[in-house]
N, C-alpha and C positions, 0 to 999 in steps of 0.2 A: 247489448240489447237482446241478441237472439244465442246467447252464453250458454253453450248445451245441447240447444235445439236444435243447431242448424245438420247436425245428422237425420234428426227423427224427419226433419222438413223432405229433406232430400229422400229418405227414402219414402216417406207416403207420397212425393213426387214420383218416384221411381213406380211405384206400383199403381200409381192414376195413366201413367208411360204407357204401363205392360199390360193392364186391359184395357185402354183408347188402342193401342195399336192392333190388339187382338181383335177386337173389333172390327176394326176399319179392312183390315185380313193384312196389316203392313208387316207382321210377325204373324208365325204358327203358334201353336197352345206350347210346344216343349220350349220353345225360345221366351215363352211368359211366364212361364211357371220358373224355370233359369233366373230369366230378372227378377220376378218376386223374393224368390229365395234367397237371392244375392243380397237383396233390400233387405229382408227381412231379419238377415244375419247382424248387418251393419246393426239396424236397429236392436238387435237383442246384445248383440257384443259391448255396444255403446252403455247400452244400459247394464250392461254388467260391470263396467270400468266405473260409473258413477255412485252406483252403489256397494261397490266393493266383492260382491260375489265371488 
């Protein structure tokens, strides 16, 4: 059902995380920008293995 996706999920989870927590002050701005990138990687990498890049 979710054959693919369950990377991209996870990480636009990961990044709804890292600015609810910035927000809330449960993390500092270098520890969310840290998680986004982290996410953001997963999601570009993933998509490079799908499409053959």
């Amino acid at each position: 059902m979710l054959n693919g996706y369950k990377t991209y999920i996870t990480a636009a989870l990961s990044l709804v995380y890292a600015a609810s927590a910035l927000a809330t002050g449960h993390i500092d701005a270098n520890q969310a920008i840290q998680l986004a990138q982290v996410a953001l990687a997963a999601a570009f990498l993933r998509h490079g293995q799908q499409t053959g890049v």
